[in-house]
N, C-alpha and C positions, 0 to 999 in steps of 0.2 A: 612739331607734329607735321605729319605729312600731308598736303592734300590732297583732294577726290584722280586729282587729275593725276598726282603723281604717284599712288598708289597704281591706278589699275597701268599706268605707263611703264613702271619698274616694279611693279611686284610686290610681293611679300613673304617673308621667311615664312619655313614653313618645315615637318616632317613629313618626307613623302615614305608611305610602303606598299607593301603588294600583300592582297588577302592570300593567305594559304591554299594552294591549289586541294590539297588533300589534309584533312588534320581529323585525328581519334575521337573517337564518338562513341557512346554508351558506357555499357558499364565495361570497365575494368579496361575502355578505349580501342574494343575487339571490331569495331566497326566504323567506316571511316565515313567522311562528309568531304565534299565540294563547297568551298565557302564559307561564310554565314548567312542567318535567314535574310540581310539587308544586303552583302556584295556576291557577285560571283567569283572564284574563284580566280587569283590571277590580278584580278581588280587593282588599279592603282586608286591609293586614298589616300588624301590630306590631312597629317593629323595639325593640328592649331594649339592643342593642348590636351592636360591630363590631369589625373586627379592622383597628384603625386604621393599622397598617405597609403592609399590602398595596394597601390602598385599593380594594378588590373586594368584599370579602366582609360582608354585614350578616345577626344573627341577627335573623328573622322568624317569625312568630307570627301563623296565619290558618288558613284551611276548606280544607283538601284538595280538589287538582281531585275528583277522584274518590268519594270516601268521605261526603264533607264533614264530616270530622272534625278538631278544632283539631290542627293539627302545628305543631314548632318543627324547622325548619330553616336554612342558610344560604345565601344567595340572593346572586346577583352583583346588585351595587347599578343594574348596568345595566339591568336589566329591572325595576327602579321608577319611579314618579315619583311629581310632586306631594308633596313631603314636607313634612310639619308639624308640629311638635309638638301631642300630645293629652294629656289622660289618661286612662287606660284602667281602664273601670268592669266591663268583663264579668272573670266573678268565675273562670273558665280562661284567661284572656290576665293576668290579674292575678297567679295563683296562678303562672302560669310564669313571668312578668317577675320573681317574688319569689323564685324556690327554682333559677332555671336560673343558673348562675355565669357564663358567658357572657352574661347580659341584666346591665348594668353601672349604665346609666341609671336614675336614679336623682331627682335636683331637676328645673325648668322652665327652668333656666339649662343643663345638661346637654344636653336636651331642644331647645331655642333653637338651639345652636351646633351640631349634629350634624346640626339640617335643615337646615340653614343649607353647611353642609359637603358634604352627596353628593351635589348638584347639580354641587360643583364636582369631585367624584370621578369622574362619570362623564365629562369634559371630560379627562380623563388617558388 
């Protein structure tokens, strides 16, 4: 196991994407949105992990539209994209990916296979 010191020193695996600048909204998708109600648009977020039965839901770690203050929430995987594995050196996306039991990922094989995956999640 790693410790305090060497985690925030090298990191931790991680999926990094970007909230959808623009994605369909209402009914039948006739109207578009900037964002979700928690990132802006553009937004790079953390994901740590997901809730791999539903095929929807990823926890995410980034700057509040609003506040811009780090929040950790669950974001439908629809309104990401560009996913890739990173490692994540900021020392609040680090601290949360380490202590939130929900953030799972953990090696760059983890990391590898889960970006690799909700591309094809959102295809369902």
């Amino acid at each position: 196991m790693e410790s305090d010191a060497d985690v925030e020193q090298n990191g931790t695996w991680c999926v990094v994407a970007n909230v959808k600048r623009e994605r369909p909204f209402g009914e039948g998708g006739m109207e578009s949105r900037s964002g979700t109600r928690q990132f802006r648009g553009g937004t790079k977020v953390y994901i740590g992990g997901c809730y791999a039965g539903t095929c929807d839901g990823v926890v995410c770690i980034g700057l509040h539209r609003k506040n811009r203050k780090m929040i950790t929430c669950v974001v439908n995987v629809c309104h990401l994209e560009n996913f890739r594995p990173k490692v994540a050196y900021h020392p609040e996306v680090v601290r949360r990916l380490q202590t939130d039991e929900r953030c799972w990922f953990r090696t760059e094989e983890d990391a590898e296979r889960w970006a690799q995956a909700f591309p094809q999640w959102q295809e369902q």
